[in-house]
N, C-alpha and C positions, 0 to 999 in steps of 0.2 A: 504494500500500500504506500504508495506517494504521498509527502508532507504535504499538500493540499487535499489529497481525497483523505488522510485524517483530522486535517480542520477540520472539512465539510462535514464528518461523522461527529466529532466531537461536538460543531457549532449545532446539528442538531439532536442530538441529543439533550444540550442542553435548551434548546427549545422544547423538544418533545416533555422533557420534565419538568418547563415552567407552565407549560398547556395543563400536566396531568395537577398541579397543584392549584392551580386559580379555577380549575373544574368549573364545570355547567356551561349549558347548549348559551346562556342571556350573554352569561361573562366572556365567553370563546366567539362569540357573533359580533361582540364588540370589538375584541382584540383585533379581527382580521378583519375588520370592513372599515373602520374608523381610526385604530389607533397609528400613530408611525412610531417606531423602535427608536428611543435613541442609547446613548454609551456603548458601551462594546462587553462583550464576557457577561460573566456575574451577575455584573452592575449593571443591564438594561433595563429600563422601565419602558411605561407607555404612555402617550399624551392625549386628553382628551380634556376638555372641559368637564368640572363637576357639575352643572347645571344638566348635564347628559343622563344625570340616575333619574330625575324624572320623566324625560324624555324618553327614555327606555322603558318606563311602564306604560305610555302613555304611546309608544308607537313611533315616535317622531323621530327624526335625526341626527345623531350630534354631531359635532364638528370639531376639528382639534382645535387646541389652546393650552391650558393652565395640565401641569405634569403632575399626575399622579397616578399610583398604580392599581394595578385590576382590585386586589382586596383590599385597599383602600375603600374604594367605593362599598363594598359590602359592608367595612366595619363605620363607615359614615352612617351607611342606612338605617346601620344594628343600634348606633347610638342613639339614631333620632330617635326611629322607632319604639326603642327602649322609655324614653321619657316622653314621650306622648302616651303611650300605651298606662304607665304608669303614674302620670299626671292626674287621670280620672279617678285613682283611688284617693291621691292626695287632696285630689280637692274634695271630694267626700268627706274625706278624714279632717280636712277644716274647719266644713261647715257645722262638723258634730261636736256638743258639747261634751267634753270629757266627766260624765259622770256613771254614776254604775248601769243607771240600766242601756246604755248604751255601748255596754263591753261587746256582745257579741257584736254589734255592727261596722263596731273599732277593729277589732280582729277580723274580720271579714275584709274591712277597705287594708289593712295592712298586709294580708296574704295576698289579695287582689291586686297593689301595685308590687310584690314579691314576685309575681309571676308574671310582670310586664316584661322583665331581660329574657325570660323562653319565649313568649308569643313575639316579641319581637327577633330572636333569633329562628325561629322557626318559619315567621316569613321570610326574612333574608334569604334562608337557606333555599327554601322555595324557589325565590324569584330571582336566583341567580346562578343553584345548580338542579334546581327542579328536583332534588330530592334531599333527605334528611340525613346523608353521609357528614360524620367528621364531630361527632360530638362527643366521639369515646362514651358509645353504652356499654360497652364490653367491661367486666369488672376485674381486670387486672390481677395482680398479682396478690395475694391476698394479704401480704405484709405490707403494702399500701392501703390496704382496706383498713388495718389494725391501724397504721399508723394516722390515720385519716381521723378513729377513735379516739384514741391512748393520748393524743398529744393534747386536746382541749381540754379530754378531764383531767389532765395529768397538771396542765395550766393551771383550770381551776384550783385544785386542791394544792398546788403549793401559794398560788395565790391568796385564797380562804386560807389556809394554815398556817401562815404566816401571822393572819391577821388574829385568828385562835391564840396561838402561841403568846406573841405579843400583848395580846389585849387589848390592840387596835377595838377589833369585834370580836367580843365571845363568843364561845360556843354554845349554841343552844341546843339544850340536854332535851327539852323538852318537841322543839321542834324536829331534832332526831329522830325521838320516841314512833311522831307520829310519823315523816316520810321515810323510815325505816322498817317499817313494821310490814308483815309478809301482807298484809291486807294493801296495803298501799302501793304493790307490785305490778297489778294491772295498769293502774291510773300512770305513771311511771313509763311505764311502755307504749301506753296511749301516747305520751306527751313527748314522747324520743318519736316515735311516727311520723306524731304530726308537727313535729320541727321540722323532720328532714323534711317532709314533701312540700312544707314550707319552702327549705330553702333550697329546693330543688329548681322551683321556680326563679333564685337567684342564679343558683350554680349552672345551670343549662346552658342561662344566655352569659354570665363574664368568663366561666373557665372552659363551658362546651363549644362553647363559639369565639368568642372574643380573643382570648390568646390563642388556639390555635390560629387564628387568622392572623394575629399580631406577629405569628413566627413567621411568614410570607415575606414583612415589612423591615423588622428589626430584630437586633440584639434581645439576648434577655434581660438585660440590666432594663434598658429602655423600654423592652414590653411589660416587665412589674409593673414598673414606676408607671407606666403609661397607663393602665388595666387597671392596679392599682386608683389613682389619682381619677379614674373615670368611676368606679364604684362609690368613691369616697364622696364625691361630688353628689354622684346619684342619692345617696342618703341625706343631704341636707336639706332638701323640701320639709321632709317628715321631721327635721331639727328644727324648722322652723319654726314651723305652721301644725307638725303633728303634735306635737308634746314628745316628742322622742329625743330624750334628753337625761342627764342626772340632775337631781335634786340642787344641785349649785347654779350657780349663774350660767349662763349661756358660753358664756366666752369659755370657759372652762373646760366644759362638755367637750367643746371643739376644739381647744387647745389637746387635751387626751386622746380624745376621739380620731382626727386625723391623722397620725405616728401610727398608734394602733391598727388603722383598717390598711395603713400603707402596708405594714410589717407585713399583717394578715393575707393581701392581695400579691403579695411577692411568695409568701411560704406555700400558697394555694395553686399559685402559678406554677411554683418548682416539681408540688406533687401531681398536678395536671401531665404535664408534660415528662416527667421521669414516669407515670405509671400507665400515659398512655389510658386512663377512666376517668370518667370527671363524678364517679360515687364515692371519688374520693375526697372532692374537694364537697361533695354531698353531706358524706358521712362527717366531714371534720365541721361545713356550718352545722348541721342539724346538732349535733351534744355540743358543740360550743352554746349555741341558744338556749336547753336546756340548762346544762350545766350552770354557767356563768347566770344567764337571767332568772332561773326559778330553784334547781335544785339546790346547790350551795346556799346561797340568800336565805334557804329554808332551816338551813342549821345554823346560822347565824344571827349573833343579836344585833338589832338596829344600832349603829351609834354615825355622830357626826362624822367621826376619823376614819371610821367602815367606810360610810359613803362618797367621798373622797378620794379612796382608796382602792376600793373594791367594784367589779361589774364593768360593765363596758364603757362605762364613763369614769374611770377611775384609773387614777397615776400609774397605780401598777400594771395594768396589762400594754399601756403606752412602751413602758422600758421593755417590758418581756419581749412583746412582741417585734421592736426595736433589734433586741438584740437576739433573737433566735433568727428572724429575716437574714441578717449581717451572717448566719451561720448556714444558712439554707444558699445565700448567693456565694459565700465562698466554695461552695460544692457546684456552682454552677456549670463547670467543666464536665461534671458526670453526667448530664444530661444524655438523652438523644439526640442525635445531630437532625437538623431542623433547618429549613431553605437560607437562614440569614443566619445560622450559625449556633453556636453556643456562648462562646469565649467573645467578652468585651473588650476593647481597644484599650477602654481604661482601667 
């Protein structure tokens, strides 16, 4: 074989492999009628205007212009989508006064805009590869599944233990009694269920869709942070306007609150992508929810320095999570190798 008919092998190949990743009949009709190639190798992207993703539902034409790439456009859609979709619970959740007889309709609009990042990934996926490949259902290896578990309550309980210990927040002997007791075992199980399938409807759309499509785009430092920094966002309506918040001041909540879900959206990212199933990063919100927001709290006495302290608005899971993140990206190398790579420049 002659040093030119191995370019031409090699130059497609790596076409044929950037076709098989940006998939579906919308995204591949695009590429080849509209787009023109520019850079060389690796680094070729495609040019078209973004005002083209509506145009493409709508039938119409695009035209080049402004540079960005195919799943680009898809994780543009996913974003919108995502908080339109889940707008309608929020404002619900506005309009309603926060008092008891109004718990179950609270818990309703909050599972309901919960499950806005899946309907909104489940159209994208639709209307760009016409079918529902690439969300990792498949459940992996089963030590990813364990760890998916093990690491939330393992959180909680040095978190709460601490606070035991010290005497931040006591332990409550009493409250024990009652969520420990073999009677209280179903209820318990109830409640680990219907967190997960709660945050199924997060996890679908930021870890079954959203970073894998990130991996097309960039680095993983830059898809955390990125993935990361768009979940974190996404929660602030219900900071605002929901009452989703700790008992202190606002500023506060969000001072802890943002570190935290960074941390979070980086460790979830890593077990995403090292296990290849997103019931991982399933299994890790659903007993994080639990755990952290009802179970623990349940053996726990109320105090000021608790609340402060402890739960998802509280100092301590900011650090943890801080620095177990900083231990997850330093293994970043052990990944899968992924269209943009593994390993960060910096």
């Amino acid at each position: 074989m002659t040093a030119v008919q191995s370019r031409i092998k090699n130059q497609k190949s790596r076409t044929d492999s950037r076709e098989k990743l940006r998939g579906g009949r919308t995204c591949e009709n695009f590429r080849r009628t509209w787009f023109r190639t520019k850079g060389s190798g690796d680094q070729q992207y495609d040019v078209f205007k973004p005002s083209d993703v509506l145009n493409s539902f709508m039938g119409a034409s695009p035209s080049p212009g402004t540079a960005v790439t195919c799943p680009r456009i898809k994780i543009v859609t996913f974003v919108v989508l995502t908080f339109l979709f889940s707008s309608v619970f929020w404002y619900f959740t506005s309009q309603t006064p926060f008092v008891a007889e109004n718990a179950q309709n609270l818990l309703f609009y909050a599972v309901g805009a919960m499950w806005g990042p899946a309907l909104a990934a489940i159209v994208t996926r639709l209307a760009f590869q016409r079918d529902l490949k690439g969300f990792g259902f498949g459940l992996g290896k089963p030590a990813f599944l364990a760890a998916g578990i093990l690491i939330p309550v393992a959180a909680g309980l040095i978190m709460f233990g601490l606070a035991w210990v010290s005497g931040i927040a006591p332990f409550n002997t009493e409250g024990a009694a009652r969520v420990l007791a073999i009677s209280s075992f179903p209820a318990i199980l109830y409640s680990l269920v219907f967190n997960c399938v709660a945050a199924a409807g997060e996890e679908f759309g930021w870890r079954g869709f959203l970073v894998p499509e990130l991996t097309q785009c960039m680095r993983f430092t830059r898809l955390a942070l990125l993935s990361g920094a768009i979940w974190t966002v996404w929660h602030f309506p219900m900071m605002f306007f929901g009452g989703y918040h700790g008992t202190g001041p606002l500023w506060y909540s969000l001072a802890v609150f943002v570190p935290s879900v960074m941390g979070a959206g980086l460790i979830l990212a890593w077990l995403r992508l090292a296990s290849g199933s997103v019931w991982v990063a399933v299994l890790f919100h659903g007993f994080w929810n639990y755990f952290i927001q009802k179970f623990y709290p349940l053996l726990t006495e109320t105090t000021e320095a608790g609340q402060m302290m402890l739960g998802e608005f509280g100092w301590f899971v900011a650090i943890f999570y801080v620095a177990l993140a900083l231990v997850f990206w330093h293994f970043r190398d052990r990944l899968p190798s992924y269209p943009a790579g593994n390993r960060d420049s910096m």
